[in-house]
C-alpha positions as CSV (number, residue, x, y, z in Angstrom):
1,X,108.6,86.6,63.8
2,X,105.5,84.2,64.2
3,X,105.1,82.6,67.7
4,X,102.1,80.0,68.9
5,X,100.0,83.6,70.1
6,X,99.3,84.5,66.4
7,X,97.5,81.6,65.9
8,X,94.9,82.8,68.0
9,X,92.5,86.0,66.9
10,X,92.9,88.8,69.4
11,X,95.3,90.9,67.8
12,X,95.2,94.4,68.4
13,X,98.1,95.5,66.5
14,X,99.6,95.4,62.8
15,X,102.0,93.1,64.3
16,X,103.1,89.8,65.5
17,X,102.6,88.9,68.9
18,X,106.4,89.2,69.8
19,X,106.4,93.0,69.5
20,X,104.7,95.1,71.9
21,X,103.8,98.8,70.6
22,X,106.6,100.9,72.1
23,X,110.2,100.6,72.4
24,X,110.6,101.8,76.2
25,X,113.8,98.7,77.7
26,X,111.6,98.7,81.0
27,X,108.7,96.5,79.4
28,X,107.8,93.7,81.1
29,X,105.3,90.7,81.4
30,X,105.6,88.6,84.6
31,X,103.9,85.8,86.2
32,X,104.4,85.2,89.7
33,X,102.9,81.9,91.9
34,X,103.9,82.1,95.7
35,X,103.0,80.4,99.1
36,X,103.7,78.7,102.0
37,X,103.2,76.2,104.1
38,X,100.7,77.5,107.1
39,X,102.7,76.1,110.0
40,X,105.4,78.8,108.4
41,X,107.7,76.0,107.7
42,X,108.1,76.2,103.9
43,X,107.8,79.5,101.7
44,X,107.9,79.3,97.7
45,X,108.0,81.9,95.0
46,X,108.3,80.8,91.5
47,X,108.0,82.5,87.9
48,X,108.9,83.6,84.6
49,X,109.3,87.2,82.5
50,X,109.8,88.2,79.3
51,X,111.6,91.5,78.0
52,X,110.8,92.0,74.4
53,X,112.8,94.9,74.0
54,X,115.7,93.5,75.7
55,X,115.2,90.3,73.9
56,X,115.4,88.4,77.3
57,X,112.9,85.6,78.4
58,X,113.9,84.4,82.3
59,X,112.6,82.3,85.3
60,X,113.2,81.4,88.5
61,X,112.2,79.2,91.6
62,X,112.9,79.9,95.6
63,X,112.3,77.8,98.1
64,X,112.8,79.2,101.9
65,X,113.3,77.2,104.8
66,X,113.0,77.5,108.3
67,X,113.3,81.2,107.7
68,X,117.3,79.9,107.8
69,X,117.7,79.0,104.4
70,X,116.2,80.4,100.7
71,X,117.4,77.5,97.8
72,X,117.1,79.4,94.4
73,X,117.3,79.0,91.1
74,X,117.2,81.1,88.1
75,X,117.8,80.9,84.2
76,X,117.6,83.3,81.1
77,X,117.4,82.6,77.7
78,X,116.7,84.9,74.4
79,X,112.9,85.5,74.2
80,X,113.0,85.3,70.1
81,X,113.4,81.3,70.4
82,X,111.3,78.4,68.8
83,X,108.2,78.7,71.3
84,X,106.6,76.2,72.9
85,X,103.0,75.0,72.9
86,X,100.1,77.9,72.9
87,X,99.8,78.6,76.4
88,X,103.3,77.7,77.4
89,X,106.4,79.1,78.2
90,X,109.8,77.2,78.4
91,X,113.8,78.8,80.0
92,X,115.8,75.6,80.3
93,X,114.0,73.2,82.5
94,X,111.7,75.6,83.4
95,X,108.0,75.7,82.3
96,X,105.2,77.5,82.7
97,X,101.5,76.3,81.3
98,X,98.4,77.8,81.7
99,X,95.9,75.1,81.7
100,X,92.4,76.7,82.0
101,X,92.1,80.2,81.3
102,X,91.9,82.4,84.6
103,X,91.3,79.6,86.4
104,X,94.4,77.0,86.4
105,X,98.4,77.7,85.8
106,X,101.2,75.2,86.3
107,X,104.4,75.7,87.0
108,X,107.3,72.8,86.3
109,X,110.8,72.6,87.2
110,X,112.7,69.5,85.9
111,X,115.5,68.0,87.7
112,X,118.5,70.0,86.8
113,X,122.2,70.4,88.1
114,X,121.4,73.1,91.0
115,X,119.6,70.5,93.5
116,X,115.9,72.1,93.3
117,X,112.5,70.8,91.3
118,X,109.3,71.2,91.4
119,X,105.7,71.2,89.8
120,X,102.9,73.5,91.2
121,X,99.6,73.1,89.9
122,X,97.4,76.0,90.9
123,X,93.2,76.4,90.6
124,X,91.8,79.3,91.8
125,X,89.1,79.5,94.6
126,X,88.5,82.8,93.7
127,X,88.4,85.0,90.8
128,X,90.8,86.5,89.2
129,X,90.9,90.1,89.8
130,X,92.5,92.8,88.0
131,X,94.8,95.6,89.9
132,X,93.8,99.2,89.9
133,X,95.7,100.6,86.4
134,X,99.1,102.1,87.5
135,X,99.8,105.2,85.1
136,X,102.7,107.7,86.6
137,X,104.8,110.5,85.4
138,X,107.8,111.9,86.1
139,X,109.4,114.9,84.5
140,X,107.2,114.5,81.1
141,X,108.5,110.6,81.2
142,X,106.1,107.8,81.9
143,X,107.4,106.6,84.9
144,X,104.9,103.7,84.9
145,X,102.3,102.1,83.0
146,X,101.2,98.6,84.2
147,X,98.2,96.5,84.2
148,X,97.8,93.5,86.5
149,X,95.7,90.4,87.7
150,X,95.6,88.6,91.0
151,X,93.7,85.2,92.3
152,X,93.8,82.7,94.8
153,X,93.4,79.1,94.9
154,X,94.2,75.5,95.8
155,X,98.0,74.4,95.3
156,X,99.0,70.4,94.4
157,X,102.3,69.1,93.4
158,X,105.6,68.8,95.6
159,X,109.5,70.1,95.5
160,X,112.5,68.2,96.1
161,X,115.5,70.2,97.6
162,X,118.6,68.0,97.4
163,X,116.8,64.6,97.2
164,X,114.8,65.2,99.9
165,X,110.8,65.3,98.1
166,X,108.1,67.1,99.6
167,X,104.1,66.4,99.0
168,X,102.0,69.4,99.2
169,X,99.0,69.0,101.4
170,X,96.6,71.3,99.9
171,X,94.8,71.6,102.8
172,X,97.7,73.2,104.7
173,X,98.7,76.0,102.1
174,X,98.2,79.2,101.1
175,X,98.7,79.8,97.4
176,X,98.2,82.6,95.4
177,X,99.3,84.0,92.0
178,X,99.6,87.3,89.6
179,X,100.3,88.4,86.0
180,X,101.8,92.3,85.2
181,X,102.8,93.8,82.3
182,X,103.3,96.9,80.7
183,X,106.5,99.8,81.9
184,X,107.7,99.0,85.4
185,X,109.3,101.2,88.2
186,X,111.4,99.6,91.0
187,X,112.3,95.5,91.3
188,X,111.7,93.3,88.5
189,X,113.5,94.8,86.1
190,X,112.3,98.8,85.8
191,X,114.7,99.9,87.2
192,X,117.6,98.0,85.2
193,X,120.2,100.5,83.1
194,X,119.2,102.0,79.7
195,X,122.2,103.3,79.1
196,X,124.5,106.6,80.6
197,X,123.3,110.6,79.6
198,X,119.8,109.8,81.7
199,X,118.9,112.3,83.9
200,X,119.0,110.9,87.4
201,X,115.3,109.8,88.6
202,X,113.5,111.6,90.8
203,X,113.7,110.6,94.8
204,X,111.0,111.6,96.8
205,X,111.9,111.7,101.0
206,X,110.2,108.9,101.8
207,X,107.8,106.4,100.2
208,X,105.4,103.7,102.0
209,X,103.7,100.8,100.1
210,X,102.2,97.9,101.0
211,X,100.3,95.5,99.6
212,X,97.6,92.7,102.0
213,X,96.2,89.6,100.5
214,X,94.0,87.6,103.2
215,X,91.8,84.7,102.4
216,X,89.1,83.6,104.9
217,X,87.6,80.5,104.1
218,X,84.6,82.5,102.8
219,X,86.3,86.0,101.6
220,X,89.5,87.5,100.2
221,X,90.3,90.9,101.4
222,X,92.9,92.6,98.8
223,X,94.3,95.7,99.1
224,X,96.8,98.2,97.8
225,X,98.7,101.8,98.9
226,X,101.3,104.2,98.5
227,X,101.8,107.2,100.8
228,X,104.1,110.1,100.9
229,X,106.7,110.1,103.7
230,X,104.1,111.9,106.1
231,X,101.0,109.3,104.9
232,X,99.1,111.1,102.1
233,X,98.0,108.9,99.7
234,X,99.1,108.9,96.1
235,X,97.5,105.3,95.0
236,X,95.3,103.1,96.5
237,X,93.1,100.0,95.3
238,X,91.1,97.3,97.4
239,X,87.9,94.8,97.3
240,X,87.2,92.1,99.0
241,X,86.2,89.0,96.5
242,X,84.4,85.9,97.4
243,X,84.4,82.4,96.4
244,X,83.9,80.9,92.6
245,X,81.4,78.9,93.6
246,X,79.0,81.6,95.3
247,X,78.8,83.6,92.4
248,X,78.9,86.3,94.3
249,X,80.0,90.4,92.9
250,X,83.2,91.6,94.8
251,X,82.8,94.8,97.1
252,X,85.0,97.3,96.9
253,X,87.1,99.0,100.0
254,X,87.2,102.5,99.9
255,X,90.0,103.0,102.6
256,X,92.7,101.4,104.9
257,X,94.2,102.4,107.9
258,X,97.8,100.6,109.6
259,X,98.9,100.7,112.6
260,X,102.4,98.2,112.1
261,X,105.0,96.8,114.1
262,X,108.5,97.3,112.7
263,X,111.8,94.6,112.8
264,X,114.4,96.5,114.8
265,X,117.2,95.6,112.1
266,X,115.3,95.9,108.6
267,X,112.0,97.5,107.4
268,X,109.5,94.6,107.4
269,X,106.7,94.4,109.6
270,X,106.7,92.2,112.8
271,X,103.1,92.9,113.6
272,X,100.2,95.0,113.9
273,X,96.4,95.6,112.3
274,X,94.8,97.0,108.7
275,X,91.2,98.6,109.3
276,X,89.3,98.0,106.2
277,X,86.3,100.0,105.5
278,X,84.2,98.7,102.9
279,X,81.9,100.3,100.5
280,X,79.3,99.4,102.1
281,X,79.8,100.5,105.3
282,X,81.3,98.0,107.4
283,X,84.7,98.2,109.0
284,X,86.9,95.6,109.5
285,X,89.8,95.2,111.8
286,X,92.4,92.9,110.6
287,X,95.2,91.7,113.0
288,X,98.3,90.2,111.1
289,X,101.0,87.9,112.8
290,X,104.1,86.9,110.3
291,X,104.6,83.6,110.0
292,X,107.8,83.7,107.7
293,X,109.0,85.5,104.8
294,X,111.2,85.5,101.8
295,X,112.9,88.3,99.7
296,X,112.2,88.4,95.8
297,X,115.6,90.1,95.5
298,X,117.1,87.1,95.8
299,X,115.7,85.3,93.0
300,X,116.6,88.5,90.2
301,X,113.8,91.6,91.4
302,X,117.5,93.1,92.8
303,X,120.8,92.5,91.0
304,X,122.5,89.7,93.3
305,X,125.5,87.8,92.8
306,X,125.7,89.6,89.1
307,X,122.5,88.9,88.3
308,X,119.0,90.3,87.8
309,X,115.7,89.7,85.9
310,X,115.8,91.6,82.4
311,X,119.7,91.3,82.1
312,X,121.3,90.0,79.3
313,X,123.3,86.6,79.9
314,X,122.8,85.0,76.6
315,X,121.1,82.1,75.1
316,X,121.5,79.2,78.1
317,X,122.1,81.3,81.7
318,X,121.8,79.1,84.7
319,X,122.6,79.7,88.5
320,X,121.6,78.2,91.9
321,X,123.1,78.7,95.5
322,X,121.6,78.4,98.8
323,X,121.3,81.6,101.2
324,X,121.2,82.3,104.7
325,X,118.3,84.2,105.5
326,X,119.3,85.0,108.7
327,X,122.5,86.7,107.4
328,X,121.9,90.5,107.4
329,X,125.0,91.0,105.3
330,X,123.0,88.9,102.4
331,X,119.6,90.2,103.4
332,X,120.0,94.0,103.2
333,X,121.0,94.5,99.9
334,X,118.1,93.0,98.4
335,X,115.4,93.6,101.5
336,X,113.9,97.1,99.3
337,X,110.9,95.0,99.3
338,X,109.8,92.5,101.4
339,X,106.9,89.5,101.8
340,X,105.6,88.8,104.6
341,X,103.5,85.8,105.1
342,X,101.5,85.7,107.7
343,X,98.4,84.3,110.0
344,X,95.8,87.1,109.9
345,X,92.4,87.3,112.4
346,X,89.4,89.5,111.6
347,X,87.2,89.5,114.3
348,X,86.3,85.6,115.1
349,X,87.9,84.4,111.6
350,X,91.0,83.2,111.2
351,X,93.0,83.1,107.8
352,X,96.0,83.6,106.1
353,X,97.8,86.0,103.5
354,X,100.2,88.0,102.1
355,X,102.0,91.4,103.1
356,X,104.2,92.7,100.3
357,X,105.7,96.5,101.0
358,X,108.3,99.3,100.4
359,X,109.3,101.3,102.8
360,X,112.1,103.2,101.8
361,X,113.2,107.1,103.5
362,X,111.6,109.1,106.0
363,X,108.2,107.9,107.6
364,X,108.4,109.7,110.8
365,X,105.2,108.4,112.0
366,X,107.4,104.7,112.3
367,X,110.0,106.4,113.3
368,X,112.0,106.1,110.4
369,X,113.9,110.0,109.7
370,X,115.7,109.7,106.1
371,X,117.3,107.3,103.9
């Protein structure tokens, strides 16, 4: 079936763009803007994915308050509908536009029956930059094969929870976005059912990953890692990019150490310092201090309340509820991965960022002994 993409000429297979070149259920392309509010008030996480081999096109929108409250939203349609406008994409009253190549995305919610709106209007301060490739196998199967771009920027718009309208001051948040795609493993839909007479997956002992994003108001310092349940490394990725306007090449990081702080009741951090060594010699000691957090589960990465990203609900699926954050009950189920948003300090600079991470098992060195 035509959609707007074939008009454009950067096809690379004998096909239309609504096809990808293998069959595998877990393929998935995902946008993702988040941020928050720097006085830790105000978290948001908004976004849209597409399954083409589950015929499923869905989005969603979060808004956490307080660190007491998470309003979401989320809606699914069939992805093989009439599309909308080259370089948009509509579920509902949701819409997602990107409005300068690698530079500027919006992302609208209209006013609809679940009490939450919003519209989000990212530009990027820095460059877009692309993830180390993830390519893993397990038992002959690919277990994962995903590509994926990150950037930061400058947020404008507002939300409006129940009536009540709020302005974004750009000046006082922290914005940043990302695009995958490809086979996923884990939340966001790889790890959704393909069906019974699967041999069960493979489950190591224990499994750390975390994920930093820190922007200084003259660098960002990414990086990636996943370690064995006694630290040894099996993936690892980092750089630390600088603004548009400099012109300036990114470095690359060549290594990472933690030393983290631990929630008594669930497995996010509460604390503690990343030492960055950079390729070109330097070393870096960052400090990170959470400011607030919200859980992706919520919003469809886990299956809550019936529902997940990639499921099939038909042609017109909407939900919304509000969730208390500060109930474990709620928060447990779905707290497999975490983010962590924080105020970070590297030596005299002060910023702020992003800790996403799994940590699922045994870690002994946290003193975590099994699942």
């Amino acid at each position: 079936m035509l959609v707007p993409e074939d008009e454009m000429l950067c096809h690379q297979l004998a096909s239309t763009f609504d096809h990808v070149a293998q069959s595998d259920l877990r393929w998935t392309e995902r946008v993702v803007m988040y941020g928050f509010d720097t006085s830790g008030e105000i978290s948001v996480m908004t976004g849209l994915a597409r399954y083409p081999n589950r015929n499923v096109m869905d989005a969603y929108a979060m808004v956490t308050i307080g660190g007491k409250q998470a309003k979401v939203v989320r809606l699914a349609t069939e992805y093989r509908t009439p599309g909308a406008a080259l370089g948009a994409w509509s579920v509902g009253p949701y819409t997602y536009e990107v409005t300068e190549p690698l530079l500027s995305t919006r992302a609208t919610l209209a006013p609809n029956e679940h009490g939450l709106s919003l519209r989000l209007d990212l530009h990027g301060d820095f460059p877009a930059y692309e993830q180390t490739p993830a390519f893993h196998r397990s038992r002959g199967r690919v277990r994962e094969d995903a590509r994926r771009y990150y950037q930061n920027g400058t947020v404008t718009g507002w939300l409006d929870i129940d009536g009540r309208r709020i302005d974004i001051d750009p000046d006082q948040w922290w914005f940043g976005r990302d695009h995958s795609w490809g086979v996923r493993h884990g939340p966001g839909g790889g790890s959704l059912s393909e069906g019974e007479g699967l041999q069960p997956t493979e489950a190591p002992d224990g499994v750390l990953y975390y994920m930093g994003i820190f922007q200084f108001e003259d660098e960002l310092v990414h990086f990636a890692q996943r370690e064995t349940s006694t630290g040894e490394r099996w993936q690892f990725e980092g750089e630390v990019l600088y603004p548009i306007a400099t012109g300036r090449d990114s470095t690359p990081i060549i290594d990472v150490e933690h030393e983290l702080r631990f929630e008594p009741d669930l497995r996010v951090i509460s604390g503690g310092t990343f030492t960055v060594h950079r390729a070109d010699r330097r070393t870096s000691v960052i400090e990170v201090r959470p400011s607030c957090r919200f859980w992706p589960g919520f919003a469809g990465y886990h299956e809550y309340r019936g529902y997940a990203s990639g499921m099939w609900r038909g042609a017109s699926f909407s939900d919304g509820f509000t969730v208390d954050t500060g109930d474990l009950d709620q928060v447990r189920p779905i707290s497999l991965l975490s983010e962590s948003l924080c105020e970070v300090r590297m030596g005299d600079k002060v910023g702020h960022g992003l800790v996403e991470m799994v940590c699922v098992g045994r870690y002994p060195r946290y003193g975590y002994t099994g699942w």
